[in-house]
BATOR-222172 format. One line per field, with one value per residue (C-alpha): residue number from 1; residue in three letters; y, x, z. Coordinates in nm, 3 decimals. Layout:
<pts>
nr	NUM / ...;
rest	ALA / ...;
c2	Y / ...;
c1	X / ...;
c3	Z / ...;
</pts>
This chain:
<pts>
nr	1 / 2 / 3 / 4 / 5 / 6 / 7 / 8 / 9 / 10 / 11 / 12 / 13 / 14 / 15 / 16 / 17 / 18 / 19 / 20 / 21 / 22 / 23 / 24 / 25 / 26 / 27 / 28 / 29 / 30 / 31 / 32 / 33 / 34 / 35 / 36 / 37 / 38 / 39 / 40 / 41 / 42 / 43 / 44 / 45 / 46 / 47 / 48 / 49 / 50 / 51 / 52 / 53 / 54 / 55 / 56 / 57 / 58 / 59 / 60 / 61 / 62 / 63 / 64 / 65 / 66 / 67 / 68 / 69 / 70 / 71 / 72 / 73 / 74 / 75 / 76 / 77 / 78 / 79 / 80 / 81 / 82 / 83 / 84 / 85 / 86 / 87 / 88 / 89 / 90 / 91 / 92 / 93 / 94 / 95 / 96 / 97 / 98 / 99 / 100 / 101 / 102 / 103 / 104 / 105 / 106 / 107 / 108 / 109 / 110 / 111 / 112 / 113 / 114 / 115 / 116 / 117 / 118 / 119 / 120 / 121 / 122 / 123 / 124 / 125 / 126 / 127 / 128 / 129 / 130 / 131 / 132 / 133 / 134 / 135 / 136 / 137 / 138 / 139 / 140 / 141 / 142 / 143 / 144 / 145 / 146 / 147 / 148 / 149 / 150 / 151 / 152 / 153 / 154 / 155 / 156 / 157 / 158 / 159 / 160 / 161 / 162 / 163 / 164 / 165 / 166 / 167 / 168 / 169 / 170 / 171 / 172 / 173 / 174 / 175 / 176 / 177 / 178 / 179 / 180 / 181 / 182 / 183 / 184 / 185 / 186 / 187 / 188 / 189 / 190 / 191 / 192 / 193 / 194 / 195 / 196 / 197 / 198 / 199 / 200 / 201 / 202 / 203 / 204 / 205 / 206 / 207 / 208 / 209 / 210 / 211 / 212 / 213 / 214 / 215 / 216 / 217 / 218 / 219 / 220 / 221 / 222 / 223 / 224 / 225 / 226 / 227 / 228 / 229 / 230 / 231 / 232 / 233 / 234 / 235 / 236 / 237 / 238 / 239 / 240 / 241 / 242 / 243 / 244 / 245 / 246 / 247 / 248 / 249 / 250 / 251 / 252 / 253 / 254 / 255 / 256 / 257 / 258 / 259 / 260 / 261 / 262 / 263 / 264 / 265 / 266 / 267 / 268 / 269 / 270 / 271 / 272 / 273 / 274 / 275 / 276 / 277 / 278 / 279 / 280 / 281 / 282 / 283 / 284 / 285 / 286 / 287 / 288 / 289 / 290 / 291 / 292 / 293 / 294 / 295 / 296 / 297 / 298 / 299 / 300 / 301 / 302 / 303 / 304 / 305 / 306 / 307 / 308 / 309 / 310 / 311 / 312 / 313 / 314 / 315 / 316 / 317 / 318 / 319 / 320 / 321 / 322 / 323 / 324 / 325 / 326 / 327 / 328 / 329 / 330 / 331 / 332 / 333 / 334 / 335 / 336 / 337 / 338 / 339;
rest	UNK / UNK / UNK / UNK / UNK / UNK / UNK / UNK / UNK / UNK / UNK / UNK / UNK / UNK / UNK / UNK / UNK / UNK / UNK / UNK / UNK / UNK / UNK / UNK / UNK / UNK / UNK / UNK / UNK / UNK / UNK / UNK / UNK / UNK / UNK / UNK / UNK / UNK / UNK / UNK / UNK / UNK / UNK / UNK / UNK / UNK / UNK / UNK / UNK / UNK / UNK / UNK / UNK / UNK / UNK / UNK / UNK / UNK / UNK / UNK / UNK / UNK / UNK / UNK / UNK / UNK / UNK / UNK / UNK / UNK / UNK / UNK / UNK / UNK / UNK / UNK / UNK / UNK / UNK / UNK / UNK / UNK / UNK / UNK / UNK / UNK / UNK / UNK / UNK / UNK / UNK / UNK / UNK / UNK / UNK / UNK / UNK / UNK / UNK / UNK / UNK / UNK / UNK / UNK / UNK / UNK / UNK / UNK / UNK / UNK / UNK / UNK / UNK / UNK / UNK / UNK / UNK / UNK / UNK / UNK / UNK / UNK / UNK / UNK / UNK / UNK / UNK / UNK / UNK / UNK / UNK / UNK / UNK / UNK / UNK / UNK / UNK / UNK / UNK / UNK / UNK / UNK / UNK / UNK / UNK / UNK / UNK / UNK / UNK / UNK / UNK / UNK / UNK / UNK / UNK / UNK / UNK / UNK / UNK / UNK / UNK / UNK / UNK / UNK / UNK / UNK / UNK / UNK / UNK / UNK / UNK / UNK / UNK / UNK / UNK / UNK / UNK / UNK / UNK / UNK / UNK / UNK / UNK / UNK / UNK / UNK / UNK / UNK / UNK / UNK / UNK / UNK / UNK / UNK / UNK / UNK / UNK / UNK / UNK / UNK / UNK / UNK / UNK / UNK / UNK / UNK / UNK / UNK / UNK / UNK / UNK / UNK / UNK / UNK / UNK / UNK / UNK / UNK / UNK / UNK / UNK / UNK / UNK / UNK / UNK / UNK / UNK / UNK / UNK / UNK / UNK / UNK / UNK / UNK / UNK / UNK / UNK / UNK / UNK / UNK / UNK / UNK / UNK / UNK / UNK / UNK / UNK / UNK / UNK / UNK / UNK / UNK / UNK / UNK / UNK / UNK / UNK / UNK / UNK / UNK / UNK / UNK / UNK / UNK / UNK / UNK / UNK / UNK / UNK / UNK / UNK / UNK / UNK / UNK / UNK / UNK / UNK / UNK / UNK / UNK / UNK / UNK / UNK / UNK / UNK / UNK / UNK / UNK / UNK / UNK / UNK / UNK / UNK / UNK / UNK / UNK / UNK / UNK / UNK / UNK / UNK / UNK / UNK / UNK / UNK / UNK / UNK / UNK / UNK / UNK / UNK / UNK / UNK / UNK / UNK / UNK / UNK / UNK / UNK / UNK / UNK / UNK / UNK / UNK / UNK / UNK / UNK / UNK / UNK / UNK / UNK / UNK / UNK / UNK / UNK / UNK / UNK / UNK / UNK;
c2	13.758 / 13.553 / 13.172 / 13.006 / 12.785 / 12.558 / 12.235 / 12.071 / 11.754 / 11.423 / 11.067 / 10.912 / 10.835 / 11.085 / 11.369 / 11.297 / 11.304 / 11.644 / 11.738 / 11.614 / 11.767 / 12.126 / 11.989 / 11.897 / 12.225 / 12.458 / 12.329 / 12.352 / 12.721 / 12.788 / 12.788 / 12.630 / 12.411 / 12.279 / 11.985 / 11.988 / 11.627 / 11.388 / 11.097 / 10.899 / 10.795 / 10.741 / 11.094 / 10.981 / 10.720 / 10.964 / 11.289 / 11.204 / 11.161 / 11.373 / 11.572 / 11.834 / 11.950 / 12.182 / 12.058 / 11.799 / 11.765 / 11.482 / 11.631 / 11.419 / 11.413 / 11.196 / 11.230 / 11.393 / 11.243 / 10.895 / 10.879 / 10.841 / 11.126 / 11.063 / 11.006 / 11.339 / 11.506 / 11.376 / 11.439 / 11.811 / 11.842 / 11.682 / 11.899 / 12.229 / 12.126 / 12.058 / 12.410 / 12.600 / 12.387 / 12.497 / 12.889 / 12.853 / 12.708 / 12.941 / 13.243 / 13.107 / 13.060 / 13.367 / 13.200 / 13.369 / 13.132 / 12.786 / 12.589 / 12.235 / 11.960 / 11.856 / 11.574 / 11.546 / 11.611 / 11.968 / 12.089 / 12.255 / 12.376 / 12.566 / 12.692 / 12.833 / 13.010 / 13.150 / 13.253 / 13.416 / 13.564 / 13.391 / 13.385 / 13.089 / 12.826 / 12.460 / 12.250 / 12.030 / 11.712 / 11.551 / 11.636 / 11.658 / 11.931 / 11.709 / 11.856 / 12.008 / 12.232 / 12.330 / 12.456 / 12.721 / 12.756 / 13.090 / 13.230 / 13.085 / 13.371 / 13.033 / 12.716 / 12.505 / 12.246 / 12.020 / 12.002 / 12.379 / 12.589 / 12.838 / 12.727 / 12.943 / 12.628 / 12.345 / 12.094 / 11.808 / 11.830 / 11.521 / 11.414 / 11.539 / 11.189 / 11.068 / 11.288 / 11.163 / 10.843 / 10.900 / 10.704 / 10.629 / 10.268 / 10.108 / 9.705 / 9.576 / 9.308 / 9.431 / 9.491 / 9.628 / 9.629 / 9.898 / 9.835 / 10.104 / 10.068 / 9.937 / 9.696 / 9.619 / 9.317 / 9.357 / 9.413 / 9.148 / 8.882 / 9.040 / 8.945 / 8.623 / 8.583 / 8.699 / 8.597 / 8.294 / 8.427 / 8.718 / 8.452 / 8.285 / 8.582 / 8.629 / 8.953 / 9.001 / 9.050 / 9.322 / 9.332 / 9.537 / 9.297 / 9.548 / 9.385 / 9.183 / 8.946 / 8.958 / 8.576 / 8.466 / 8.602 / 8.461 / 8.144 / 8.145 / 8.245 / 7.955 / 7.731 / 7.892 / 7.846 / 8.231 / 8.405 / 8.759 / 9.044 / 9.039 / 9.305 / 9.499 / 9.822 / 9.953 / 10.263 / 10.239 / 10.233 / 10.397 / 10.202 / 9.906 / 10.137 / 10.265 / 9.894 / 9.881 / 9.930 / 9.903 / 9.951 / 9.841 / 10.049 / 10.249 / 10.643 / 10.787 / 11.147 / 11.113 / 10.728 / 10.861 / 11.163 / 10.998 / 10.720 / 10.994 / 11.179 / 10.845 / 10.791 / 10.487 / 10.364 / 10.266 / 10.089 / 10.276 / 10.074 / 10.335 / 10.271 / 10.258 / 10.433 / 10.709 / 11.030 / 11.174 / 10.911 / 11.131 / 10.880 / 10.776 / 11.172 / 11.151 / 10.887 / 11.038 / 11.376 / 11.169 / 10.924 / 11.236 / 11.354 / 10.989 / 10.921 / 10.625 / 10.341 / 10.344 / 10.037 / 9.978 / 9.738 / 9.589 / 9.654 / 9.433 / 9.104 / 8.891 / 8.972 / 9.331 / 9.393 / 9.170 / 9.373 / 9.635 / 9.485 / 9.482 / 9.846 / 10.030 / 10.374 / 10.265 / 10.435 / 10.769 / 10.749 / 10.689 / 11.051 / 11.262 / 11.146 / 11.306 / 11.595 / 11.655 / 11.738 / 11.936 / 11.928 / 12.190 / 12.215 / 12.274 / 12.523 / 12.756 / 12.713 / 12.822 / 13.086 / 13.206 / 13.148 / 13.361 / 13.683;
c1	13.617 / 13.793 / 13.592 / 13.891 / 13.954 / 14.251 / 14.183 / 14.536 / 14.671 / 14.581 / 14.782 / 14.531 / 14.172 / 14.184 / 14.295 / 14.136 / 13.752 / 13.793 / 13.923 / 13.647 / 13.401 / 13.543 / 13.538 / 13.182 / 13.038 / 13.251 / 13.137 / 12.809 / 12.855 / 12.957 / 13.350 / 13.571 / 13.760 / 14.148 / 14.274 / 14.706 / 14.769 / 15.049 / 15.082 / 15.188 / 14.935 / 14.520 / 14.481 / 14.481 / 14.200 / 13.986 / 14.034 / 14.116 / 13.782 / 13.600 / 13.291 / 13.309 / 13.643 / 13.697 / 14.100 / 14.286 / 14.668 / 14.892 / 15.226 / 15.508 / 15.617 / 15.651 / 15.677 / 16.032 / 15.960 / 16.133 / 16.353 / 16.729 / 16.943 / 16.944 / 16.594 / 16.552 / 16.715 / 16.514 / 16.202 / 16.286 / 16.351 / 16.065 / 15.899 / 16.082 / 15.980 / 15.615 / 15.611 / 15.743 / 15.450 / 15.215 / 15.287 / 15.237 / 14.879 / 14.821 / 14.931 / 14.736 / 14.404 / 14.438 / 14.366 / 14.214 / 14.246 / 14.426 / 14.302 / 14.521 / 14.373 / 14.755 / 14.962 / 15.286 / 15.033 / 14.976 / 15.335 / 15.400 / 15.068 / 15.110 / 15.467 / 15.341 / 15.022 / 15.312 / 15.575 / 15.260 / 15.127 / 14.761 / 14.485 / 14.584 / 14.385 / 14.450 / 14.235 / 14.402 / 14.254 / 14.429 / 14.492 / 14.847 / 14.918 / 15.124 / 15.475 / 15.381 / 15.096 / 15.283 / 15.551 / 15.294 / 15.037 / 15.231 / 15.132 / 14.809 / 14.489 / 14.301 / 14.355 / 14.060 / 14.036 / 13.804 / 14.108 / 14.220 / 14.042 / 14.134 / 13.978 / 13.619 / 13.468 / 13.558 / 13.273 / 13.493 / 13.376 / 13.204 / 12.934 / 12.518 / 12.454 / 12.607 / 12.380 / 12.071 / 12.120 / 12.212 / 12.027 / 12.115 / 12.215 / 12.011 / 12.083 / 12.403 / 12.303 / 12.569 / 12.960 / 13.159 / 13.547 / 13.738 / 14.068 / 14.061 / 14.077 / 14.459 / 14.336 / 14.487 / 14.678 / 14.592 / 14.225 / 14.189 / 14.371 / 14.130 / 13.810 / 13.938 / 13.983 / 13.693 / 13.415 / 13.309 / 13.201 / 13.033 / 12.882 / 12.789 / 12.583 / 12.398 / 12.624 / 12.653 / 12.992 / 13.112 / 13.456 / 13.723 / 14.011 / 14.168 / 14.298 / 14.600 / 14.396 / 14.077 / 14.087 / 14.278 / 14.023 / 13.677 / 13.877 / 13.893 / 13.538 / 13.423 / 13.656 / 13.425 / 13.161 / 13.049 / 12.859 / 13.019 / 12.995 / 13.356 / 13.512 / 13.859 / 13.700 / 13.318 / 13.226 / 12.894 / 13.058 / 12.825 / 12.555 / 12.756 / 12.849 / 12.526 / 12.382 / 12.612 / 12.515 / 12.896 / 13.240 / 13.617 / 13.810 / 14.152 / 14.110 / 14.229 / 14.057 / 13.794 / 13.632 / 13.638 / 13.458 / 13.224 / 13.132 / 13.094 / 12.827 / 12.645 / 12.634 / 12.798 / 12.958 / 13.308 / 13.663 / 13.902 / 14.271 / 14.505 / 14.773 / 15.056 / 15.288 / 15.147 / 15.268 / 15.321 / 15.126 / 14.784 / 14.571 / 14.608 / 14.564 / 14.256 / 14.063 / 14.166 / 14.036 / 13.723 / 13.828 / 13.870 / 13.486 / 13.352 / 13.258 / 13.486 / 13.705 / 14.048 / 14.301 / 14.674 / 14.732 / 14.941 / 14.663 / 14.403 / 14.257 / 13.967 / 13.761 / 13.784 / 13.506 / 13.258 / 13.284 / 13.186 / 12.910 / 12.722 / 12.853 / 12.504 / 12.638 / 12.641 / 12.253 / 12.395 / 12.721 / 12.576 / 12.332 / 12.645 / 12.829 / 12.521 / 12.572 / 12.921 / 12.929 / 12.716 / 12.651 / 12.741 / 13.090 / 13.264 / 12.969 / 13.062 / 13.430 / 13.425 / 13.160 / 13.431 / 13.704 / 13.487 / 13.408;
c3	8.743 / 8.498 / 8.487 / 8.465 / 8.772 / 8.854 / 9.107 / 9.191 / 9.392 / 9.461 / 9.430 / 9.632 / 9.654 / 9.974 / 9.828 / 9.468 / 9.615 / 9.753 / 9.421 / 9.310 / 9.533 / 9.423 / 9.051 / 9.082 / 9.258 / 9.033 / 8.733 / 8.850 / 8.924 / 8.565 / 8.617 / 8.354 / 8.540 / 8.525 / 8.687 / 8.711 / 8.839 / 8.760 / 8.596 / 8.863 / 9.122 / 9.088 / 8.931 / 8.576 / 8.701 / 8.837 / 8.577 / 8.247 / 8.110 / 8.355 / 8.211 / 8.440 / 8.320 / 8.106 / 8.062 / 8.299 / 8.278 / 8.409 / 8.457 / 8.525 / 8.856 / 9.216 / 9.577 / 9.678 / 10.076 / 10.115 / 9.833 / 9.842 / 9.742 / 9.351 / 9.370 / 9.561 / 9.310 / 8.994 / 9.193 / 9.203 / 8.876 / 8.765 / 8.968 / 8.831 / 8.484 / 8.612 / 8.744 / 8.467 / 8.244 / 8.500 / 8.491 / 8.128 / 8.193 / 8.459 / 8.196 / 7.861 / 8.070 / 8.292 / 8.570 / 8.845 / 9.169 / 9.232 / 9.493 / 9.608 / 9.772 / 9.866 / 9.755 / 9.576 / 9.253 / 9.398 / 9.400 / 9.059 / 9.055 / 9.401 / 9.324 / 9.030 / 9.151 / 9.405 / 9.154 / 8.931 / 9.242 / 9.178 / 9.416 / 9.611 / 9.877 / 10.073 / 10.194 / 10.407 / 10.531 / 10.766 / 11.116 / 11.081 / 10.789 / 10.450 / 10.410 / 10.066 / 10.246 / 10.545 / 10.264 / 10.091 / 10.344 / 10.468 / 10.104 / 10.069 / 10.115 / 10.320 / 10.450 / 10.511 / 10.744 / 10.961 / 11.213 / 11.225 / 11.446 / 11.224 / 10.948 / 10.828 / 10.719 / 10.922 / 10.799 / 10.545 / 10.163 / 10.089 / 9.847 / 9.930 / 9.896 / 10.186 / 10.390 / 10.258 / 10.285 / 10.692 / 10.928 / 11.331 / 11.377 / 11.614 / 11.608 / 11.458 / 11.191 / 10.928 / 10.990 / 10.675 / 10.733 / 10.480 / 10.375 / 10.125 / 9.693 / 9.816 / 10.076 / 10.424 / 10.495 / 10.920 / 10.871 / 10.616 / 10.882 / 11.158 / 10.952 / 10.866 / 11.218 / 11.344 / 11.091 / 11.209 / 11.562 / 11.332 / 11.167 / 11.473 / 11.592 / 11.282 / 11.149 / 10.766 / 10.690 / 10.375 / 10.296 / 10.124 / 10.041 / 9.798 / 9.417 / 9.588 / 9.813 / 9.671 / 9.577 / 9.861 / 10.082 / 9.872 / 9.858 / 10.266 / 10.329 / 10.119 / 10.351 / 10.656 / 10.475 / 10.513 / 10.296 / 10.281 / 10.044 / 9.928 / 9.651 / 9.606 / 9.445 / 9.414 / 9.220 / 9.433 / 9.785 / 9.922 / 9.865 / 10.079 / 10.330 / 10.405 / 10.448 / 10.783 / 11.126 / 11.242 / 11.075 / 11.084 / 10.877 / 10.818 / 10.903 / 10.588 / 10.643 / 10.332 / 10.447 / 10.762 / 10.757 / 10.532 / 10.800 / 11.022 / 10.759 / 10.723 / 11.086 / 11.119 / 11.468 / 11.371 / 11.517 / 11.335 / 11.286 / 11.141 / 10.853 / 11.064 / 10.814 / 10.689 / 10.720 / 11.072 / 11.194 / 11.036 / 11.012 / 11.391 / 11.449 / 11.247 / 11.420 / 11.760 / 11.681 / 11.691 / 11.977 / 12.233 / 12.134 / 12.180 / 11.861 / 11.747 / 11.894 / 11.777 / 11.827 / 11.654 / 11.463 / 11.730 / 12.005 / 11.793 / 11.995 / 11.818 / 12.095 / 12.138 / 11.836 / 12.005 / 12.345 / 12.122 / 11.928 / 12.319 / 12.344 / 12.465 / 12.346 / 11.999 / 11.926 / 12.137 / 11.905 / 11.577 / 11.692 / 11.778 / 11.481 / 11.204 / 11.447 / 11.421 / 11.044 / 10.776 / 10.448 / 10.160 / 10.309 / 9.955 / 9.838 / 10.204 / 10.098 / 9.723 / 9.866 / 10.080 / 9.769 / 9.481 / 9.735;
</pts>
């Protein structure tokens, strides 16, 4: 079989740490890997001067959903041009399978493992399937998902270290609320708001503000007087996640199946305008097995968290969630991908 391996999609953080989950265990395998991204979006961020590449392109393209007609119309032909540079790679590499992670980053890559008739494989990771993957999943030889009962591996690719550094939460002495790399406006005015009864009780407080309110948000802690662990973006966010007995975060599918790999008991506030509502679908995949609490944005009260914080389920919770997902999901997959 022909070692060379195309990885496409991302624009977000989401789909990008899948990508790199199948980057990482490919490489590791032997495969020469390709990454087709675009140049708008976090890809550049995350690929350009990855080791475990063998070659990473940034094509230039953007998301065709939301835009007006004219903006529509450029999209597509960005696209078009993205795809016809994307057969070429496809051709000069002879590559042998193209899997997408999704995102408006995946589409030239995916039309053009179509049009050339290449080996071709989603993993989708939401619970409501992105436009772009609903589009080519009728030609795609898999379609892997944690939602899809149909899926052969329904375990969500996320780093080894996540599972090792599991642990059931027993007492809650540390809350960290996740806003994401972007932050969250709502969640940072529910901290605020809620901090100094946190404080109160003797809970450490770590906090995602995101870039845009980073300041703001130190500058009002010091007004409470609170000690907090305060940043926008951490390449170690693991290590601050796994210091928390209890979490408040947004239920992009990546954060939130890692929460759910490090066991942590968490109130999940979707992004209210995300696509299809996913990330509300997401968090009540979970909700309906009892493994999560799940409020609007609009539903939020200062005193819902602390009803929780006396929640006596939260041990039996934090046990069920290590149970609910495995490791070596993206070594099963490729497993699966190479036969």
């Amino acid at each position: 079989m022909n070692k060379y391996i195309i990885v496409t999609g991302g624009g977000t953080g989401g789909h990008l740490s899948v990508a790199k989950a199948f980057i990482n265990e490919l490489n590791t395998q032997g495969y020469k890997v390709i990454f087709i991204g675009s140049t708008k979006g976090q890809d550049k961020k995350w690929f350009e001067n990855e080791p475990s590449l063998y070659k990473a392109f940034f094509l230039k393209t953007q998301g065709v959903v939301n835009q007006k007609l004219f903006g529509k119309i450029y999209s597509l032909w960005l696209i078009l041009k993205a795809v016809l540079k994307s057969i070429q790679i496809i051709k000069k590499y002879k590559v042998s399978k193209v899997i997408s992670v999704g995102g408006f980053s995946a589409a030239s890559a995916s039309f053009a493992s179509i049009i050339t008739k290449t080996d071709f494989y989603i993993h989708e990771q939401n619970s409501v399937m992105g436009k772009l993957n609903k589009l080519t999943s009728k030609y795609a030889k898999e379609v892997f998902s944690s939602y899809l009962d149909t899926s052969k591996v329904k375990d969500y690719p996320i780093r080894e270290e996540f599972f090792t550094k599991q642990r059931v939460r027993t007492n809650i002495k540390t809350i960290i609320f996740l806003g994401g790399s972007q932050g969250a406006k709502a969640i940072n005015e529910y901290v605020i708001e809620v901090a100094p009864t946190l404080n109160n009780l003797g809970i450490k407080i770590i906090h995602q503000t995101g870039k845009d309110e980073l300041k703001s948000i130190e500058e009002k802690y010091k007004t409470l007087n609170i000690d907090a662990d305060v940043f926008d973006f951490s390449n170690n966010l693991i290590d601050k996640m796994q210091k928390a007995d209890f979490a408040v975060s947004r239920s992009g599918a990546s954060t939130l199946w890692e929460l759910v790999a490090l066991g942590i008991p968490t109130l999940f506030i979707p992004y209210p305008y995300a696509a299809s509502n996913h990330q509300y679908y997401n968090a009540k995949y979970l909700l309906d097995n009892d493994l999560c609490f799940l409020k609007t944005q609009k539903e939020l009260y200062p005193k819902y968290l602390t009803t929780l914080l006396d929640n006596q389920h939260l041990n039996k919770i934090s046990q069920n969630l290590i149970k609910t997902i495995h490791p070596n999901a993206v070594h099963n997959i490729i497993k699966i991908i190479m036969n």
